[in-house]
PATIPA-475656 format. One line per 4 residues: number of its first residue (from 1); their letters; for each residue y negated, z, x negated of C-alpha. Coordinates in steps of 0.05 Angstrom, whole numbers, plus 5000, padded with zeros to 4 digits. Each point is the difference from the previous one (the first is absolute). Example, Ala and Ser with C-alpha at 12.3 -4.5 7.8 and 13.67 -1.06 7.14 Angstrom:
<nodes>
1	AS	5090/5156/4754 | 4931/4987/4973 .
</nodes>
This chain:
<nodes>
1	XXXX	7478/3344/7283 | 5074/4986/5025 | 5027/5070/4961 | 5059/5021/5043 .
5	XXXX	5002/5072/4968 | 4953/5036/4955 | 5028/5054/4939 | 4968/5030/4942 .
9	XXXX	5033/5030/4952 | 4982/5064/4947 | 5028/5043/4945 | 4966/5065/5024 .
13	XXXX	4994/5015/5075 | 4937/5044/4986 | 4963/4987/5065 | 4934/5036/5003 .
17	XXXX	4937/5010/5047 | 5010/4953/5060 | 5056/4956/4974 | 5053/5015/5045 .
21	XXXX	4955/4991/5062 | 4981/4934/4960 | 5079/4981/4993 | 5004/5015/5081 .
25	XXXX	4933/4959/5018 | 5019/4939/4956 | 5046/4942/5002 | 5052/5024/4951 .
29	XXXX	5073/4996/5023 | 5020/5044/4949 | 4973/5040/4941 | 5058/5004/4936 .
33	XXXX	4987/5060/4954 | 5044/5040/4960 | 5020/5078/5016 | 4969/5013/4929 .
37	XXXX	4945/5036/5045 | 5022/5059/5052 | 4984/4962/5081 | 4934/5037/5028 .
41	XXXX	5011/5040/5067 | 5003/4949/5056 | 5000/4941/4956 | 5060/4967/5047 .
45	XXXX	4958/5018/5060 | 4939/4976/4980 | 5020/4933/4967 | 5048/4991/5066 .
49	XXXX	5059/4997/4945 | 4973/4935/4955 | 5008/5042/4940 | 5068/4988/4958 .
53	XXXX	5009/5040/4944 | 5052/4976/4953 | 5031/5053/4949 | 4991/4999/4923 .
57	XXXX	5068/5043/4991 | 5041/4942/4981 | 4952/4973/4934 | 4978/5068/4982 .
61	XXXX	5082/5013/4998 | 5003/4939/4958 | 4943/5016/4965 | 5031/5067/4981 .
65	XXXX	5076/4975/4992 | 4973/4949/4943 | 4955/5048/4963 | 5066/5046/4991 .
69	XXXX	5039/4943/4975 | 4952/4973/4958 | 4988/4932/5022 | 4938/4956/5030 .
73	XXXX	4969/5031/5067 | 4947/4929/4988 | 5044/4953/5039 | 5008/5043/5057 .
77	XXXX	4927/4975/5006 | 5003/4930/4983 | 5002/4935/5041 | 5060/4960/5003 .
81	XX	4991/4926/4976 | 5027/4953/5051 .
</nodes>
């Protein structure tokens, strides 16, 4: 209805059964998962590269890093007020 690009956007790239073939068939400009989940063989080729993965490295480092020192990990998931 006017949309210039379509995304969606997941925690856990777990696709399943047809879903990549679904991904490839559908309007979708790009799928936005993270690389919490190991890529399945020919996921690139059969989604004609739409799927990102972004990498968790840099909170679970956080995560990690604050746990050691002892303070809060629960606003590394908070909202900022604006």
């Amino acid at each position: 209805m006017g949309a210039l690009s379509v995304s969606c956007f997941a925690t856990h790239g777990l696709f399943s059964g047809k879903a990549l073939e679904n991904i490839k068939k559908s309007q979708l400009d790009q799928v936005i998962v993270t690389n919490s989940i190991p890529p399945r063989e020919n996921e690139e080729e059969l989604t004609e590269g739409r799927i990102i993965r972004l990498s968790v490295a840099p909170i679970l480092a956080e995560a990690i890093f604050r746990i050691q020192t002892k303070t809060s990990i629960s606003n590394l998931f908070s909202i900022p007020k604006t």
